[in-house]
DOFI-640361 format. One line per 4 residues: their letters; for each residue z, x, y of C-alpha. Coordinates in nm, 2 decimals. Each point is the difference from the previous one (the first is absolute). Layout:
N
A	Z/X/Y  ...
***
This chain:
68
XXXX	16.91/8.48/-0.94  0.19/0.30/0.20  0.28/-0.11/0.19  0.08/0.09/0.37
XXXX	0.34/0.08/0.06  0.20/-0.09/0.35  0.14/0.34/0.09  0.37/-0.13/0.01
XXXX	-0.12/-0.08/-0.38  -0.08/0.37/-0.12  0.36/0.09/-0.07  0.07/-0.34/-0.26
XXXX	-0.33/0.02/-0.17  0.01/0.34/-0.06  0.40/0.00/-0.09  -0.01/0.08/-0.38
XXXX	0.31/-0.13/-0.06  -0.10/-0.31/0.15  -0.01/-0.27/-0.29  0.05/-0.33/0.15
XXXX	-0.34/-0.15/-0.02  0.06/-0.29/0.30  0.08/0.23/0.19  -0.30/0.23/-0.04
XXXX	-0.24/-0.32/0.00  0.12/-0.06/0.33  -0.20/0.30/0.13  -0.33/-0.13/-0.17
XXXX	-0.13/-0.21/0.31  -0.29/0.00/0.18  -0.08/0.29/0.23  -0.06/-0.09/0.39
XXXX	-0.36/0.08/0.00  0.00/0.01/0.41  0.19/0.31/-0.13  -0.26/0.15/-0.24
XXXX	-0.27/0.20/0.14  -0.40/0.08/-0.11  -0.17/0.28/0.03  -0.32/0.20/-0.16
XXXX	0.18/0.34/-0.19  -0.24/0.29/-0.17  -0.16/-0.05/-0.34  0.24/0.26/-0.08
XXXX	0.24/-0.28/-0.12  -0.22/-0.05/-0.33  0.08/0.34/-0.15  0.31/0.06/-0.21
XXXX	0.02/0.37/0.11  0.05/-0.12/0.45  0.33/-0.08/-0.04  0.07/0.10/0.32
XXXX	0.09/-0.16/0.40  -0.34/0.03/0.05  -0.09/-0.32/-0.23  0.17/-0.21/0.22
XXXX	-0.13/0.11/0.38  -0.26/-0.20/0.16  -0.32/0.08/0.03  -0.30/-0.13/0.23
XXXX	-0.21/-0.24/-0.15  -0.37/0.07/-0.06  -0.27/-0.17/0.22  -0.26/-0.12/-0.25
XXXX	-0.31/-0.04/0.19  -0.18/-0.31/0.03  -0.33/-0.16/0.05  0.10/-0.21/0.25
***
């Protein structure tokens, strides 16, 4: 499972000299998800080679017609 940092977490996680494990388990807590946001991005994100912004802008969702 990925974990999503708090911004006033970056700098501990990412400290490398960090080696006090409480202390770096205390930033392993659930992420607000009234903070997350959803959106459709390009099918560009399932190739290796688009490693690029672009993966990550939003895009307009198709309109699948229907019979109804």
């Amino acid at each position: 499972m990925p974990v999503i940092l708090r911004v006033e977490d970056y700098a501990r996680w990412l400290d490398p000299s960090s080696n006090n494990a409480s202390l770096l388990r205390a930033c392993l807590k659930p992420f607000d998800p009234a903070l997350m946001k959803k959106y459709p991005v390009s099918t560009r994100v399932n190739r290796p080679e688009n490693d690029d912004h672009e993966c990550a802008q939003e895009v307009p969702l198709a309109v699948t017609p229907t019979l109804f």
